[in-house]
VOPAGU-2260 file (C-alpha; in pm, 1 decimal, decimal comma):
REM VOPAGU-2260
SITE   aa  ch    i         X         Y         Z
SITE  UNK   A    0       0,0       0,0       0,0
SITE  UNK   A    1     139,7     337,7     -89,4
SITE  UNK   A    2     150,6     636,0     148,1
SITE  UNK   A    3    -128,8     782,8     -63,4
SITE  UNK   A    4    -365,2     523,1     -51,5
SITE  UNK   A    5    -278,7     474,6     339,1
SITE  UNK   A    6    -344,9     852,1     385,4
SITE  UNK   A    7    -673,2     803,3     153,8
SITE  UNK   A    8    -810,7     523,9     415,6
SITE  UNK   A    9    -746,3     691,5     746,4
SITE  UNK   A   10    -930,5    1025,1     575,0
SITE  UNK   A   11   -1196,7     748,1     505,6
SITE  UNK   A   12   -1175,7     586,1     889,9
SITE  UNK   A   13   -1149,2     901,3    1109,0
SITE  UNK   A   14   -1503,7    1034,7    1051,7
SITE  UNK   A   15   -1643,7     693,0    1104,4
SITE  UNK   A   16   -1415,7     653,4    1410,6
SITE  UNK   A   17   -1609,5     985,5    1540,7
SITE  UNK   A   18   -1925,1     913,7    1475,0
SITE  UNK   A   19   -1868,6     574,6    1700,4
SITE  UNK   A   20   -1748,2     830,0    1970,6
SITE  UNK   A   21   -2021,4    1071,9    1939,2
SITE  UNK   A   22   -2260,1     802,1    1940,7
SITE  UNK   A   23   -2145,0     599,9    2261,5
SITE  UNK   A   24   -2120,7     933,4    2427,1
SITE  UNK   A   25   -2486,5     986,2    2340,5
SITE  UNK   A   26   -2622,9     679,6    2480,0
SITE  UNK   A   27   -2577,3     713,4    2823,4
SITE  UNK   A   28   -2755,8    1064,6    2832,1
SITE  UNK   A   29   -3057,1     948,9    2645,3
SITE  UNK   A   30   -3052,6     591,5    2914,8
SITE  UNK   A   31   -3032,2     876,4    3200,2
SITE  UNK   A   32   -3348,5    1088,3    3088,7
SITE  UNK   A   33   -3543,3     783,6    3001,5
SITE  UNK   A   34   -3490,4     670,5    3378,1
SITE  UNK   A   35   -3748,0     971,9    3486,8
SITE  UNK   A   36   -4035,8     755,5    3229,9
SITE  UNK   A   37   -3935,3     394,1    3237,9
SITE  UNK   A   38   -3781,9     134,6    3450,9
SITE  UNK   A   39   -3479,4     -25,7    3375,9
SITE  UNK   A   40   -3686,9    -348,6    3266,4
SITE  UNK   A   41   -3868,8    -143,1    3028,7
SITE  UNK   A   42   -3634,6      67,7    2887,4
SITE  UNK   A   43   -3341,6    -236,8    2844,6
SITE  UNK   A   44   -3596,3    -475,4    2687,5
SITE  UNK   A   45   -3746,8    -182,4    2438,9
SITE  UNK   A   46   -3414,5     -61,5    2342,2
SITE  UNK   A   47   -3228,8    -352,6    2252,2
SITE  UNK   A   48   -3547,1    -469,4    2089,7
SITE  UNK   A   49   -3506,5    -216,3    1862,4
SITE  UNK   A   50   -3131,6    -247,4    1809,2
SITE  UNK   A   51   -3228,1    -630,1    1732,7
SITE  UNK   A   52   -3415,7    -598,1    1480,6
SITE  UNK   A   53   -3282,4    -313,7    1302,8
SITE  UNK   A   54   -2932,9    -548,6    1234,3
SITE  UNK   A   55   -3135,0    -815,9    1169,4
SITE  UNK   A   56   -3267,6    -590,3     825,8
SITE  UNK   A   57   -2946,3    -467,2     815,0
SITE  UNK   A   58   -2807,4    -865,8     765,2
SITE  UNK   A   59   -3114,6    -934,0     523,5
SITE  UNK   A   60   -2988,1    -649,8     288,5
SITE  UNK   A   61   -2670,3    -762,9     304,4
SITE  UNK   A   62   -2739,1   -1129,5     249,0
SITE  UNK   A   63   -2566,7   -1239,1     545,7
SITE  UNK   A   64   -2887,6   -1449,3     689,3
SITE  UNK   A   65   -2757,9   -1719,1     469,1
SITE  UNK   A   66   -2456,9   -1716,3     683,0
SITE  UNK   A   67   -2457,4   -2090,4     892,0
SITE  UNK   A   68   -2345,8   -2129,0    1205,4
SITE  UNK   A   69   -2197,7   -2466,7    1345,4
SITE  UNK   A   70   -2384,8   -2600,9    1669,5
SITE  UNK   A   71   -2054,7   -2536,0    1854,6
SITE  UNK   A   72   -2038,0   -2159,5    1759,3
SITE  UNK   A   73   -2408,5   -2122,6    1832,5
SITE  UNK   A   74   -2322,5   -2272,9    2167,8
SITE  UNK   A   75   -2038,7   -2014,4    2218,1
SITE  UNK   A   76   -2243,9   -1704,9    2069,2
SITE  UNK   A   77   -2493,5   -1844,0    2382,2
SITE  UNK   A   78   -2237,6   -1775,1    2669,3
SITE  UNK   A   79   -2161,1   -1444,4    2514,7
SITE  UNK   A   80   -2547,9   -1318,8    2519,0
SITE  UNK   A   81   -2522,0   -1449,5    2892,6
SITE  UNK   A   82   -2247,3   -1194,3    2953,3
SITE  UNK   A   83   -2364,5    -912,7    2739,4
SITE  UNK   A   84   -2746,4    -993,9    2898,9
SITE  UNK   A   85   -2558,2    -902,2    3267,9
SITE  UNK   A   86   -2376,1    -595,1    3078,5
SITE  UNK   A   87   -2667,9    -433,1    2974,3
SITE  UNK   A   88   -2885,0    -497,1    3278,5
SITE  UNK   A   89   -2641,2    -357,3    3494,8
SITE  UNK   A   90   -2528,6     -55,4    3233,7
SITE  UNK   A   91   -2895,6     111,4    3246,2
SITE  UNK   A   92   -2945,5      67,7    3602,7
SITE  UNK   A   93   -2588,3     227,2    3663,6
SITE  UNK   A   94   -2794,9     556,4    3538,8
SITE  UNK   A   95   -3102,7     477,5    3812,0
SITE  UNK   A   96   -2859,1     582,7    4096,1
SITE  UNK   A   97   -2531,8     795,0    3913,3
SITE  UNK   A   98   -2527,2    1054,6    3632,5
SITE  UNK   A   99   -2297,9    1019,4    3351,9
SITE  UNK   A  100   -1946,1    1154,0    3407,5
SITE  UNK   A  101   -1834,7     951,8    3701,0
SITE  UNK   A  102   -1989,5     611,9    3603,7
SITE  UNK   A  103   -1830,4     619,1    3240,9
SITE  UNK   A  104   -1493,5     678,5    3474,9
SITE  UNK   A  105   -1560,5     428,1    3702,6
SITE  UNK   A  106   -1624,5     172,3    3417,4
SITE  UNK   A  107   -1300,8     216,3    3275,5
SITE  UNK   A  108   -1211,5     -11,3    3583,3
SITE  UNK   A  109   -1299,8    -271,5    3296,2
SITE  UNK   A  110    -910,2    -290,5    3193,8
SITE  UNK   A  111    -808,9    -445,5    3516,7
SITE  UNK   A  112   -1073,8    -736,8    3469,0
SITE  UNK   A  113    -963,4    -781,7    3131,3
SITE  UNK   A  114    -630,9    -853,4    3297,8
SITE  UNK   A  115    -684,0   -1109,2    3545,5
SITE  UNK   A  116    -945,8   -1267,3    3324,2
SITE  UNK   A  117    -706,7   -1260,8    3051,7
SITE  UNK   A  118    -405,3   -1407,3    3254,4
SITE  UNK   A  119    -625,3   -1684,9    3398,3
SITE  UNK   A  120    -805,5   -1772,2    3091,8
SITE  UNK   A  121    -636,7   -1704,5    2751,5
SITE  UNK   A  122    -308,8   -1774,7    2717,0
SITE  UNK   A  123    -223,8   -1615,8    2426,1
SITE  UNK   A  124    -332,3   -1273,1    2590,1
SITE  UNK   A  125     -15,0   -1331,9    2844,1
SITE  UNK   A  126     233,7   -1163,6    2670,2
SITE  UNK   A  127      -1,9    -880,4    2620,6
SITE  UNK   A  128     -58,9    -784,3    3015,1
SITE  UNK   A  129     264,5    -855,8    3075,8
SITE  UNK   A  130     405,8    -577,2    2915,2
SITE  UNK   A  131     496,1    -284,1    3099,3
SITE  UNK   A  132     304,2     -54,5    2924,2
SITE  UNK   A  133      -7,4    -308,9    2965,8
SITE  UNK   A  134      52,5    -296,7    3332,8
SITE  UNK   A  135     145,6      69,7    3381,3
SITE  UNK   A  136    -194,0     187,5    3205,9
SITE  UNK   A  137    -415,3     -63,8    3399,2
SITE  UNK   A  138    -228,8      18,6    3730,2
SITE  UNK   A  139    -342,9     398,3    3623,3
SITE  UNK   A  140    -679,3     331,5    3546,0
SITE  UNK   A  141    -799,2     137,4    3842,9
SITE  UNK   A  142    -598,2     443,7    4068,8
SITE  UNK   A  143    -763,5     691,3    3868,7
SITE  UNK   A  144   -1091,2     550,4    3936,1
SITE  UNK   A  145   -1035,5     521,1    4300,9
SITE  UNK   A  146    -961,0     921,6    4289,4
SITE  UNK   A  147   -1302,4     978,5    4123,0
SITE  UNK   A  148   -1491,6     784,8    4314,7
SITE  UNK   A  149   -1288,8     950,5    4648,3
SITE  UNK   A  150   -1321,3    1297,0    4516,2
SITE  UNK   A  151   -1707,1    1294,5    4512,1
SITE  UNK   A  152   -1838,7    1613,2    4576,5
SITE  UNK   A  153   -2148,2    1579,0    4806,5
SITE  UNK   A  154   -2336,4    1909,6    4792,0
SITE  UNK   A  155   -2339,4    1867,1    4462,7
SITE  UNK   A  156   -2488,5    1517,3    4464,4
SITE  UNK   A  157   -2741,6    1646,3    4689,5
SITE  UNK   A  158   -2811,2    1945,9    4389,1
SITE  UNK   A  159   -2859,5    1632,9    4196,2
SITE  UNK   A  160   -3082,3    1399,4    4392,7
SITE  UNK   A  161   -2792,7    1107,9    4419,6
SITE  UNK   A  162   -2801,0    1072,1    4791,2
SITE  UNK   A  163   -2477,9     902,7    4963,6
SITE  UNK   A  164   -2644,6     511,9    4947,8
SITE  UNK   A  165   -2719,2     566,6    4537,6
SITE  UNK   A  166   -2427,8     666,0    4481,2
SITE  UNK   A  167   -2258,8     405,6    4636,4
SITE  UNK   A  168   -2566,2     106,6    4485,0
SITE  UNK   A  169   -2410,8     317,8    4169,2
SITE  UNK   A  170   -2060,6     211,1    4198,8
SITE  UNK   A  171   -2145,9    -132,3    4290,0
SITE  UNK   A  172   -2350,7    -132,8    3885,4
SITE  UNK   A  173   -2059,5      20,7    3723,8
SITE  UNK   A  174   -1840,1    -237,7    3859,1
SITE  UNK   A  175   -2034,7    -485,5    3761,2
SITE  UNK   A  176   -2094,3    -346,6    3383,0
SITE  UNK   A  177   -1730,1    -325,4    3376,0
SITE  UNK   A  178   -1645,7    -709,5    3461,4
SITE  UNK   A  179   -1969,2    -873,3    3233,8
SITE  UNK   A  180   -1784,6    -600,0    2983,7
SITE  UNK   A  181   -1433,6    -701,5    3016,4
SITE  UNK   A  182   -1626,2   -1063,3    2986,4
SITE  UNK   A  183   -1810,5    -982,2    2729,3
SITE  UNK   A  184   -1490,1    -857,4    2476,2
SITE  UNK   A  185   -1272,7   -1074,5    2543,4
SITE  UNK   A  186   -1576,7   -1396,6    2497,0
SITE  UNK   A  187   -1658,0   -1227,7    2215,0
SITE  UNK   A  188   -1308,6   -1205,1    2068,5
SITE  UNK   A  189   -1236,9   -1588,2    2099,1
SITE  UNK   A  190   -1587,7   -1695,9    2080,4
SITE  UNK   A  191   -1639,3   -1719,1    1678,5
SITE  UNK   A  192   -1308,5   -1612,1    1526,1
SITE  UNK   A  193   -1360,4   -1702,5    1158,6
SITE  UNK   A  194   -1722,9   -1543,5    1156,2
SITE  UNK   A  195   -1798,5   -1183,9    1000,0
SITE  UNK   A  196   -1853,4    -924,4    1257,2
SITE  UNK   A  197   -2194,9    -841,5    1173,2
SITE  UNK   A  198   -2286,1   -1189,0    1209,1
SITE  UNK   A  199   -2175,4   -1273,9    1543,1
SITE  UNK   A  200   -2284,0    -897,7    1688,8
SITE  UNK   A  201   -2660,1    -961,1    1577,2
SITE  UNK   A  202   -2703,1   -1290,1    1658,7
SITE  UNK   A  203   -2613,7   -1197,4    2012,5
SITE  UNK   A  204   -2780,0    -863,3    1983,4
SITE  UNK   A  205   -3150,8   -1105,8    1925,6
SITE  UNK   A  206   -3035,5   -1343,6    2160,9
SITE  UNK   A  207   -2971,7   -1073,0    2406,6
SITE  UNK   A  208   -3294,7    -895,6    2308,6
SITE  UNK   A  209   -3506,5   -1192,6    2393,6
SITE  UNK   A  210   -3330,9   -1233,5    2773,6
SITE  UNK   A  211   -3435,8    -862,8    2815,0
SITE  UNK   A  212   -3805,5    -879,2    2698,7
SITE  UNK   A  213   -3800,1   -1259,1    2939,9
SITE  UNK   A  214   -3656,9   -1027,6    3197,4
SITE  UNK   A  215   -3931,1    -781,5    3156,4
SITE  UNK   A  216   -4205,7    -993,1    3192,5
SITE  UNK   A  217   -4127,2   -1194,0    3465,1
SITE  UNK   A  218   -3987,3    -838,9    3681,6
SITE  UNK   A  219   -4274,9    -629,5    3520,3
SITE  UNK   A  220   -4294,4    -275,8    3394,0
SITE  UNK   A  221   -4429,1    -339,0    3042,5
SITE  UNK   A  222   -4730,1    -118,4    3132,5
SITE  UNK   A  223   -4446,0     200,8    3103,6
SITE  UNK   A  224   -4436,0     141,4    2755,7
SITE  UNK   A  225   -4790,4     214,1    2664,8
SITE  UNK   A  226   -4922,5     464,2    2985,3
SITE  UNK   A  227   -4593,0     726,0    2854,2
SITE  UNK   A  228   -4657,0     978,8    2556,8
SITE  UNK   A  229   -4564,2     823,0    2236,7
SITE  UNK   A  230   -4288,2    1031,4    2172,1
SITE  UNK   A  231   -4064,7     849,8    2446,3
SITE  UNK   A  232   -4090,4     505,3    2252,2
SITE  UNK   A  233   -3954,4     707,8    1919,8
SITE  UNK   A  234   -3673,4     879,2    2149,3
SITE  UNK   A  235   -3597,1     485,1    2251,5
SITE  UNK   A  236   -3590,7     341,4    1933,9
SITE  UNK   A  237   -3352,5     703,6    1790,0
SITE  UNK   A  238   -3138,0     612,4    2083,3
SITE  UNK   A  239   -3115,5     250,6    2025,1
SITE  UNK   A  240   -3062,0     338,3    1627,2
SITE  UNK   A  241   -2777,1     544,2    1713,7
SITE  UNK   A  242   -2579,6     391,3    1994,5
SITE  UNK   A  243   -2598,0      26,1    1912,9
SITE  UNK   A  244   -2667,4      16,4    1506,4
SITE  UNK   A  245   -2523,8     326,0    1370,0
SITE  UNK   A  246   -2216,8     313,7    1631,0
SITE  UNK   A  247   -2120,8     -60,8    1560,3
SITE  UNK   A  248   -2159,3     -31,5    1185,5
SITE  UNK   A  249   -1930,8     265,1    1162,8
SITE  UNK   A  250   -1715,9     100,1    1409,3
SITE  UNK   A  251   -1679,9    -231,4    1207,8
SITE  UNK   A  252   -1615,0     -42,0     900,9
SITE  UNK   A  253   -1377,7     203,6    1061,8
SITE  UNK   A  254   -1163,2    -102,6    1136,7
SITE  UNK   A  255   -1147,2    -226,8     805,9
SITE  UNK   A  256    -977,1     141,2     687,6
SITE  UNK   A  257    -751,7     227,1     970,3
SITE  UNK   A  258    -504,2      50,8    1187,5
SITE  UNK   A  259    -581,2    -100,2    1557,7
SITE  UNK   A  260    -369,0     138,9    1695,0
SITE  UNK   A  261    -530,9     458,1    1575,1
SITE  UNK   A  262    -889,7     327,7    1640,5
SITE  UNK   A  263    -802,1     227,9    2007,2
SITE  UNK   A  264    -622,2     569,2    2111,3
SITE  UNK   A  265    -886,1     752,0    1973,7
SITE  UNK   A  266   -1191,4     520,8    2112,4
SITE  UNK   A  267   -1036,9     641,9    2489,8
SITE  UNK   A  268   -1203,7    1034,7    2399,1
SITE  UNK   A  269   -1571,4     838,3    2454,2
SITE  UNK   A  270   -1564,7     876,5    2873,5
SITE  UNK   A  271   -1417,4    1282,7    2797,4
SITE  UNK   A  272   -1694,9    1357,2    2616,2
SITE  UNK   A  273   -1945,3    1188,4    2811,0
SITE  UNK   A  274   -1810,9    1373,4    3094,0
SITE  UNK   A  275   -1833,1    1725,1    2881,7
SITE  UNK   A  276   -2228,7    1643,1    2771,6
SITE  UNK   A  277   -2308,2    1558,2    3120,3
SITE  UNK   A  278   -2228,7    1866,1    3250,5
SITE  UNK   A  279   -2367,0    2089,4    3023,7
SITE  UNK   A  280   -2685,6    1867,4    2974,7
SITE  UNK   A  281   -2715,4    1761,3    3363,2
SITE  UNK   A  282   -2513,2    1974,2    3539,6
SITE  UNK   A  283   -2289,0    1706,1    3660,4
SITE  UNK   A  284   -1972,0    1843,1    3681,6
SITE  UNK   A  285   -1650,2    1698,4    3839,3
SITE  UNK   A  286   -1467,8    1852,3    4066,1
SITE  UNK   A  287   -1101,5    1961,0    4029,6
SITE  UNK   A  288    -981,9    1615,2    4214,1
SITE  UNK   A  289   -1224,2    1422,0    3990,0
SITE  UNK   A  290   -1104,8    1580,2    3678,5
SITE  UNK   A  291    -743,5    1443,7    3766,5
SITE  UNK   A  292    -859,4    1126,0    3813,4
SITE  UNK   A  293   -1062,1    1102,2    3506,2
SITE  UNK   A  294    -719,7    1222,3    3348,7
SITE  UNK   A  295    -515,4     894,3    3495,1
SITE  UNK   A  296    -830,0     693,3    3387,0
SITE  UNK   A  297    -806,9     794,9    2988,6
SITE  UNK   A  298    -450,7     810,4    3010,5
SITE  UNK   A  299    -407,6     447,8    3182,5
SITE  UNK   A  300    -715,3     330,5    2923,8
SITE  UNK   A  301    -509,8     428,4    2678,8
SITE  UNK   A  302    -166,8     256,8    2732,6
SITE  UNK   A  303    -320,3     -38,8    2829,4
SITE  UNK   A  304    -550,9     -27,5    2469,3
SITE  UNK   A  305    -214,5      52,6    2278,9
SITE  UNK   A  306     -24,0    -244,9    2417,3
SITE  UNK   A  307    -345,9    -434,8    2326,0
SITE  UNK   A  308    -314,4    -256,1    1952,0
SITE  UNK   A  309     -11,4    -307,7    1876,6
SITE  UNK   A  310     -19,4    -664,1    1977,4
SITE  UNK   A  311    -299,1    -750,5    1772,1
């Protein structure tokens, strides 16, 4: 490939690579204001519902229902809805009890799962978090997320309505989304290696859907979706278009243009803008001692997803 046609692609990947960001930023803001109309039931199973079926056309026009699976890959693609099931159950409650900016920090805590779940399960990863930069950004990350966490400011999480117990039920969420995350990727990864993308991310995506709508029924709720004006469903079903569909396609494709390294340093701007659309949307800003630990969290995100780059 010549310099030219190298500089062509990444002029090709960078505005997809945005989009992804602007769109994973999004979500959490919309899954915040839909808390005030729905549960978490409601909202999870309605959403994803959506998202489901949307890459299900999306696979029709593109022919790739005629994709088979073997039984062993469909029994793999099984455990991976289990994780991703926990991931989003616990993601959209995160936003019942904390406001964006600190639990898109605290999930960053993600990289030191992927770590010890790496070392103990995949070999091959070994080499990866053994490196020093691995180990220097995940050592950064988890410290940086104890500083956020520590640096709480509580009059202003009384201005909000997070009172010292949801904040804390809040943590506990984001820690879990992180580990069925970490989970999640790394099942993902080595689930179905020799299957298209698209394939294995809708197949869990309907799998994953039908856990949610299970979940709804048996915990109840369903009644939010009809007693709420109409226009909340259609915000659902924009915010399901945008953060799941439109921020996975452009994702995909983005990695087809540009090179692991590029996509990973600039994925880590996702939690920065969060953070900035929080506080002008919500009001939740970060205090001084927060912002410096949200600074060790990107930073330590990012050597740890450049050692995993530059590996791959």
């Amino acid at each position: 490939m010549t310099p030219h046609s190298a500089d062509t692609r990444n002029l090709r990947a960078l505005p997809l690579l945005f989009i992804t960001v602007t769109m994973w930023a999004i979500g959490p803001l919309f899954v915040k204001y839909f808390t005030s109309y729905y549960n978490v039931w409601a909202q999870n199973a309605f959403r994803y519902g959506c998202a489901a079926v949307a890459l299900l056309a999306v696979m029709a026009v593109r022919g790739r229902l005629r994709y088979r699976l073997r039984r062993d890959q469909w029994g793999r693609l099984a455990l991976v809805t289990v994780a991703n099931l926990l991931m989003q159950v616990s993601f959209a409650a995160t936003y019942y009890f904390l406001y964006p900016a600190v639990a898109s920090l605290v999930t960053r805590v993600n990289i030191v799962f992927i770590t010890v779940l790496s070392f103990l399960i995949f070999h091959d990863e070994r080499d990866v978090i053994r490196s020093p930069r691995f180990l220097a950004g995940a050592a950064l990350a988890l410290a940086g997320v104890v500083i956020v966490i520590l640096g709480r400011d509580p009059e202003l999480l009384s201005r909000l309505n997070v009172s010292e117990r949801a904040f804390w039920i809040g943590v506990g969420l984001a820690v879990a989304q992180a580990l069925f995350g970490a989970t999640y990727s790394l099942t993902i990864k080595h689930a179905v290696r020799n299957v298209p993308p698209l394939v294995s991310f809708t197949h869990v995506s309907w799998m994953t859907a039908l856990g949610l709508w299970a979940l709804l029924l048996l915990m109840g709720g369903a009644q939010d979706l009809w007693i709420q004006p109409p226009a909340g469903l259609a915000l659902m079903a924009l915010s399901a278009l945008m953060s799941i569909v439109i921020a996975h396609s452009c994702y995909y494709a983005a990695l087809r243009e540009i090179k692991v390294v590029v996509t990973a340093s600039i994925m880590q701007l996702t939690p920065v803008l969060i953070c900035i659309l929080s506080a002008l949307v919500y009001g939740d800003v970060l205090t001084p001692l927060q912002v410096a630990g949200g600074g060790a969290v990107v930073i330590g995100a990012w050597l740890a997803a450049l050692a995993q780059a530059r590996n791959t």
